[in-house]
C-alpha positions as CSV (number, residue, x, y, z in Angstrom):
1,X,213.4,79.2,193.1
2,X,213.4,76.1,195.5
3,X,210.0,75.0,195.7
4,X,210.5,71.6,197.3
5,X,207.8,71.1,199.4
6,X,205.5,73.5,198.7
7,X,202.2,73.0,198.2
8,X,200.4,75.9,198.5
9,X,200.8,76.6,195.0
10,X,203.1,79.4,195.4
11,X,202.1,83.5,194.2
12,X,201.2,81.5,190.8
13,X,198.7,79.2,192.6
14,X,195.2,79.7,190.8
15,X,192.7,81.0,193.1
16,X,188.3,81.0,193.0
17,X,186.4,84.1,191.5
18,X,185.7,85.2,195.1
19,X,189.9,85.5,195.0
20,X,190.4,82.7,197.5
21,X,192.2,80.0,197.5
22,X,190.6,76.7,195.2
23,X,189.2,73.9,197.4
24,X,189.1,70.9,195.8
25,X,185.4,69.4,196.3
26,X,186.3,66.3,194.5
27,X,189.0,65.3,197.2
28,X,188.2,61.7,198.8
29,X,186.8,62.1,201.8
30,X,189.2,61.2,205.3
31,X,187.7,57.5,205.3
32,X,188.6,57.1,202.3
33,X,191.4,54.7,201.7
34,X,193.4,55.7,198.9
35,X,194.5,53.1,196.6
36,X,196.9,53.2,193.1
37,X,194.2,51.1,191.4
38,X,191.2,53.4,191.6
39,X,193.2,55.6,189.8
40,X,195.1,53.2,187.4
41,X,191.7,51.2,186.2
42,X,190.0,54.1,184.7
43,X,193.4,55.6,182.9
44,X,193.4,51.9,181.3
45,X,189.9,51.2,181.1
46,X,189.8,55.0,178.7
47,X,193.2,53.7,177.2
48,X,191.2,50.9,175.8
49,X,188.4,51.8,174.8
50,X,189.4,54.5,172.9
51,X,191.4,52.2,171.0
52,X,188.6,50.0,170.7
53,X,186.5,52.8,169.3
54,X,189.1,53.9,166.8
55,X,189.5,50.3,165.4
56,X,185.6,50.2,165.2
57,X,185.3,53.7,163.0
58,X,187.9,52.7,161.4
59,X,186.5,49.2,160.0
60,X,183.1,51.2,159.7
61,X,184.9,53.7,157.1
62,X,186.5,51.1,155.5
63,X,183.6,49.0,154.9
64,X,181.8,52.1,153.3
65,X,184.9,52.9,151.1
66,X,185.4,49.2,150.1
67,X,188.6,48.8,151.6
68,X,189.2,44.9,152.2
69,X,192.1,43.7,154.5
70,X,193.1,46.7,156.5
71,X,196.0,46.9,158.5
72,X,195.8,48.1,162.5
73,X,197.4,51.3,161.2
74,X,195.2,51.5,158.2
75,X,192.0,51.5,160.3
76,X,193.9,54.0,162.4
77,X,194.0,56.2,160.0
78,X,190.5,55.7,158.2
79,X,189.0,55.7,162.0
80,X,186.7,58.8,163.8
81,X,189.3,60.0,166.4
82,X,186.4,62.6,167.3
83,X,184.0,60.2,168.1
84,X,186.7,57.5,169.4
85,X,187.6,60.3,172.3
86,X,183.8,61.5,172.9
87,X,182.8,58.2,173.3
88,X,185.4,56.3,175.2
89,X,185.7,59.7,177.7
90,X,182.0,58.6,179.0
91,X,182.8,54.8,178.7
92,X,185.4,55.0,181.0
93,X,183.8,57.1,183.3
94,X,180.5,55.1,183.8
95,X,183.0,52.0,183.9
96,X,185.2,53.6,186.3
97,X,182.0,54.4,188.9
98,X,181.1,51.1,188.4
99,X,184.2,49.9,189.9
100,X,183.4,52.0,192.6
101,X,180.2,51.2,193.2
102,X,181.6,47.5,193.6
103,X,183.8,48.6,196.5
104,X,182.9,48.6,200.1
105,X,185.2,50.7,202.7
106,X,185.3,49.8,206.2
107,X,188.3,50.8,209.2
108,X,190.7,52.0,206.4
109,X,189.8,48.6,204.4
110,X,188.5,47.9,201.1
111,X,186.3,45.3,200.5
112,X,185.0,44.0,196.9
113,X,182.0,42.6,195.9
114,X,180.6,42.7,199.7
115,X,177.6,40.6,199.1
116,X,176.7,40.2,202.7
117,X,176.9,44.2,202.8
118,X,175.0,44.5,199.9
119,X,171.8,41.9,201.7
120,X,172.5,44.3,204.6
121,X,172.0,47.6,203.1
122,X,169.1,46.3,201.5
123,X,167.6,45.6,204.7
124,X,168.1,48.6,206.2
125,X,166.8,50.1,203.2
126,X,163.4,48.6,203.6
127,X,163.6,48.8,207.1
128,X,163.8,53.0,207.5
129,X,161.1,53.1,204.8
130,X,159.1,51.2,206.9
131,X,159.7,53.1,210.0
132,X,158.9,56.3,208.2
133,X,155.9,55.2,208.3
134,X,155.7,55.1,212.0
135,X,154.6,57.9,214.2
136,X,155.9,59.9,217.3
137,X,158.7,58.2,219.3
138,X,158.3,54.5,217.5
139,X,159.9,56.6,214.7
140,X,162.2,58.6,216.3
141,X,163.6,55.0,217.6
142,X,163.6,53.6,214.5
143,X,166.0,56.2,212.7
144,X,168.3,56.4,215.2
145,X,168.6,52.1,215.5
146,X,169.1,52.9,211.6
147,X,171.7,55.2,212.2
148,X,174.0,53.3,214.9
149,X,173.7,50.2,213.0
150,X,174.9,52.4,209.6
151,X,178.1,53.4,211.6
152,X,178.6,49.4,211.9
153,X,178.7,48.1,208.3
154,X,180.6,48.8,205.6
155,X,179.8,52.1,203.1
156,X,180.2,52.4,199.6
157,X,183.6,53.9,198.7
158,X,181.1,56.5,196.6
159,X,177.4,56.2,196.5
160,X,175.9,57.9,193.3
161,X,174.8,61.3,194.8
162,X,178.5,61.7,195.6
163,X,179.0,60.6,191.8
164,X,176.6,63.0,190.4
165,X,178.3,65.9,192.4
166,X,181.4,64.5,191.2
167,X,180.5,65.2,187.6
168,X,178.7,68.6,187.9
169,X,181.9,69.5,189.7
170,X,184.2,68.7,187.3
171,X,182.2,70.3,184.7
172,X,181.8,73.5,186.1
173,X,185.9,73.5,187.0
174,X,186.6,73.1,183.0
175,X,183.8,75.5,181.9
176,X,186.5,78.0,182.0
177,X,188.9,76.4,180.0
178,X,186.4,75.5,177.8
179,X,186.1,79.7,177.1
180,X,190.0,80.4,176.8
181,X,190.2,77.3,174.8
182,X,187.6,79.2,171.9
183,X,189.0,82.5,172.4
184,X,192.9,81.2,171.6
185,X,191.2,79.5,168.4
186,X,189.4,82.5,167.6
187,X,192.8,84.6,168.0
188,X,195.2,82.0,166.0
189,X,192.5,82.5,163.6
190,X,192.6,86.4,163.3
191,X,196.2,86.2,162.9
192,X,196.0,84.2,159.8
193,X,193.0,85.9,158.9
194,X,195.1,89.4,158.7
195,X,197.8,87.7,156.7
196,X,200.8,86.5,159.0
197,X,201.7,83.7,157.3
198,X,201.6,86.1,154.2
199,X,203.7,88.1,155.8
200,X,206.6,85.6,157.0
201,X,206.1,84.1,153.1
202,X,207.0,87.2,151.6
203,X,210.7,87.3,154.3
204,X,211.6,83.5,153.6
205,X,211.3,83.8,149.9
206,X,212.9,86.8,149.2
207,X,215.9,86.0,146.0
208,X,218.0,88.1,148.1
209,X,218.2,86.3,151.2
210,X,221.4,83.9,151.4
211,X,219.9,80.4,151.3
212,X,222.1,79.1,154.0
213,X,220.3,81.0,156.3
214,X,217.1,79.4,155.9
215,X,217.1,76.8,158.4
216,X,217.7,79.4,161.0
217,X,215.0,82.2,159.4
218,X,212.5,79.3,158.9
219,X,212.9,78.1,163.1
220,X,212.9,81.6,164.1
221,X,209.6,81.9,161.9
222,X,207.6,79.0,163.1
223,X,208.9,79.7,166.4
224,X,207.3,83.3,166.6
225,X,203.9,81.9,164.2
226,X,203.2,79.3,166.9
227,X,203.7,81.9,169.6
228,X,201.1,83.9,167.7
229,X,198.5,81.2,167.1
230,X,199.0,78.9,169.9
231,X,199.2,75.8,167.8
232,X,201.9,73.4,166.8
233,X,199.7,71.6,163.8
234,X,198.2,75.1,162.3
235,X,202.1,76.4,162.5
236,X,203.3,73.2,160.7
237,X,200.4,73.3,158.0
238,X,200.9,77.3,157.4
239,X,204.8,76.6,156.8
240,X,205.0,73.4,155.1
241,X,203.3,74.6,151.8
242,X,204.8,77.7,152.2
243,X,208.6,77.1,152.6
244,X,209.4,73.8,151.2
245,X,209.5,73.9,147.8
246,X,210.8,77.6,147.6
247,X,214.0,76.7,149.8
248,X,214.6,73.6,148.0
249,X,214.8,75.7,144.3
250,X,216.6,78.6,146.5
251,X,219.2,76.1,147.3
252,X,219.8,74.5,144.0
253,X,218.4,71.4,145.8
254,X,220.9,70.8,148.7
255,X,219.5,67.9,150.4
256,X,221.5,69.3,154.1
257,X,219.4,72.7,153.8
258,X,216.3,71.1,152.5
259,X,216.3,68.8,155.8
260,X,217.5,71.6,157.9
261,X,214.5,73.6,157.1
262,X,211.8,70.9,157.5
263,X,213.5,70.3,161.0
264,X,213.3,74.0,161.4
265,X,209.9,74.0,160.8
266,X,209.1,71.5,163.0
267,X,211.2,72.6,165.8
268,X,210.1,75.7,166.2
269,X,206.2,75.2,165.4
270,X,206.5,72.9,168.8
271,X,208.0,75.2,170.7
272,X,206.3,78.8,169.6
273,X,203.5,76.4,170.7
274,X,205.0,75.6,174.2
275,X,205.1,79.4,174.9
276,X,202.3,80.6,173.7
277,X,200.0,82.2,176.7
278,X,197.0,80.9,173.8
279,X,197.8,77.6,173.8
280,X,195.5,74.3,174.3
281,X,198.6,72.5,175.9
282,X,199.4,75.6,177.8
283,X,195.9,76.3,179.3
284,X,195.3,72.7,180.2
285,X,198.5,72.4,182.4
286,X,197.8,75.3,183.5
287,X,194.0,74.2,184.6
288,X,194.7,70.8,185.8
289,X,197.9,72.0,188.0
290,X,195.2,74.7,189.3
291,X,198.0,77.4,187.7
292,X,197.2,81.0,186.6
293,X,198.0,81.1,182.9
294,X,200.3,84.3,182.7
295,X,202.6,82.4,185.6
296,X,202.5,79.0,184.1
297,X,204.1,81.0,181.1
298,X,206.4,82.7,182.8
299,X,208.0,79.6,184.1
300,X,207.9,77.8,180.6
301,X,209.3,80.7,178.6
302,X,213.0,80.6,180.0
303,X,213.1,77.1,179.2
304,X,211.9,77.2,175.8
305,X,213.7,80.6,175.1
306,X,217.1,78.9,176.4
307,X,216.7,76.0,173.9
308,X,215.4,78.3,171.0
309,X,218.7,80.3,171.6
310,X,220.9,77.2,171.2
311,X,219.1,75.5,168.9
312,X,220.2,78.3,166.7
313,X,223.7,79.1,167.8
314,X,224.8,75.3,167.7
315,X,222.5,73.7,165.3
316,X,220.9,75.9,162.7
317,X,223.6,78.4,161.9
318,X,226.8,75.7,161.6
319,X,224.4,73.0,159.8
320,X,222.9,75.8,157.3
321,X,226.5,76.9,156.9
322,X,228.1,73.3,156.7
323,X,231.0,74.4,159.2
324,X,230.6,71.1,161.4
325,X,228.5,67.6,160.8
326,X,225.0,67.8,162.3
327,X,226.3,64.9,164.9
328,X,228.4,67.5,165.9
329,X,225.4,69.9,166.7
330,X,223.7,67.3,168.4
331,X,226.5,66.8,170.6
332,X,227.1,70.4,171.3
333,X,223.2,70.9,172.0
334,X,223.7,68.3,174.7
335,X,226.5,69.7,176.7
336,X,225.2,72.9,177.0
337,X,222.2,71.8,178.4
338,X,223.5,69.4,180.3
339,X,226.1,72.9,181.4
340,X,222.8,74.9,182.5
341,X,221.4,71.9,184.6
342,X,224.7,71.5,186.5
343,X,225.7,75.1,186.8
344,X,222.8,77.6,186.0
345,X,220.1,75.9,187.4
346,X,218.4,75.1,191.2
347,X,218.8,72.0,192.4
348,X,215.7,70.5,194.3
349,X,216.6,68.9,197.4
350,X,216.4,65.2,198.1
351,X,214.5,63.5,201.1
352,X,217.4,61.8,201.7
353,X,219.8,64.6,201.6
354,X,222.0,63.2,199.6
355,X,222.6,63.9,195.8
356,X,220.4,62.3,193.4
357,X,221.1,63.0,189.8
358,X,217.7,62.2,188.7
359,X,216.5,65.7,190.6
């Protein structure tokens, strides 16, 4: 489907409970000049300090395990990723409305550090206080002086009551989320709660299954588990255990199968995952591209189906049989995707009108 252009969303477009379209309430307002660093400053400003944060756990819980002379990766690894996010989230946030706060915007200009605004708006400040205080018309006078000279100066690019909305907004818009997000955990859970990995055990190890078929069994396994439970980590960890040492002793120790089915294993947990209606990554592309779930699958499943399907054909099957080199299937997996973009697939049309082989 062409959908250059569009940008109503299309019939996946997400819509509000009253089933009307979403308005975005956190859009800048016309005035507002729109500039790439109010948007670049507070991806770099979280960037760093959750960085920052993880270095700190992690010297924290290395000092309380005794561990002298840690390397950066060392600290990574010993650090409070939970904390590091949690924290550095609202770091960056008060940081980035900060940098807001700093920034004045007046006829399609921004203006930092406006001092001789800021000695203005105090002024005025004390000024209509002052004329509150004032009765009948003398008031009435001094509010609307107030106002005209207010249309004169220089505002805030966003004052803290627009802030404060901001956040309530934001909150409430991933409060939803926030319930699919437990119910998909709740669900992977059930379905190793009722044994599926169990299940898919008892297939891969059964003596009287042809070992060179592993690598393919194994993909097509973690494929359908992470489908199932909506996670590419709790896939991995279920299988690893599971399917590693069995296949090795299955194969008399053949390194090529042994490293087929670890591949498999990851291969297919990541994509199962990329399917899966139950996803986190799924349910948060579809929230933040204001998508209905059901369609953002529906779009995502032909592409991961088409490269489950020759993933197997070209690289499971011939490198669990040893009929060609795995370059070989490397090679072969490239052309035939590289065949479905050229010949199978919708080209989006350029600006320009001319062809552009990066779309």
């Amino acid at each position: 489907t062409k959908v250059y252009g569009r940008t109503d969303g299309g019939p996946g477009g997400a819509v509000a409970a009253d089933g009307q379209a979403i308005v975005s309430h956190n859009a800048p307002k016309p005035d507002t000049p729109c500039k790439w660093w109010n948007m670049a400053f507070p991806i770099a400003a979280l960037i760093g300090y959750i960085f920052y944060l993880l270095v700190w756990t992690g010297q924290q819980a290395a000092q309380e395990a005794g561990v002298e002379g840690a390397s950066f990766l060392k600290l990574i690894e010993l650090s409070n990723a939970y904390q590091a996010l949690l924290w550095g989230t609202m770091a960056a946030a008060l940081t980035g409305l900060l940098f807001y706060f700093v920034q004045d915007k007046k006829d399609g200009r921004i203006i930092f550090f406006n001092v001789k605004g800021y000695i203005n708006k105090t002024r005025r400040f004390f000024d209509r206080h002052r004329g509150i205080c004032c009765r009948g018309q003398e008031e009435g006078m001094v509010d609307l002086d107030g106002d005209e000279e207010e249309e004169e100066h220089a505002m805030v690019l966003i004052d803290y009551r627009e802030a404060m909305a901001s956040f309530l907004i934001g909150m409430e818009k991933i409060f939803g989320a926030l319930v699919a997000l437990t119910l998909a955990w709740a669900t992977g859970a059930i379905m190793q709660a009722v044994g599926l990995d169990r299940f898919f055990g008892e297939i891969i190890t059964n003596p009287a299954l042809d070992y060179r078929m592993l690598p393919t069994l194994t993909f097509i396994i973690a494929v359908l588990i992470g489908v199932s439970t909506g996670t590419s980590w709790g896939t991995m960890t279920i299988m690893f255990p599971l399917v590693l040492v069995p296949s090795y002793n299955a194969s008399g120790g053949d390194t090529n199968i042994f490293y087929g089915v670890t591949a498999g294993i990851l291969a297919g947990a990541v994509a199962g995952d990329h399917a899966s209606p139950i996803s986190d990554t799924t349910i948060l592309a579809s929230m933040a591209s204001e998508c209905q779930i059901l369609q953002h699958v529906r779009t995502q499943a032909p592409y991961a189906l088409m490269a489950v399907v020759w993933s197997v054909l070209v690289g499971t099957i011939p490198s669990g049989r040893g009929t060609f080199p795995n370059w070989v299937s490397i090679l072969l997996g490239f052309l035939v995707m590289l065949f479905h973009v050229v010949f199978t697939s919708e080209f989006a049309i350029n600006k320009t009108g001319r062809y552009d082989i990066f779309t």
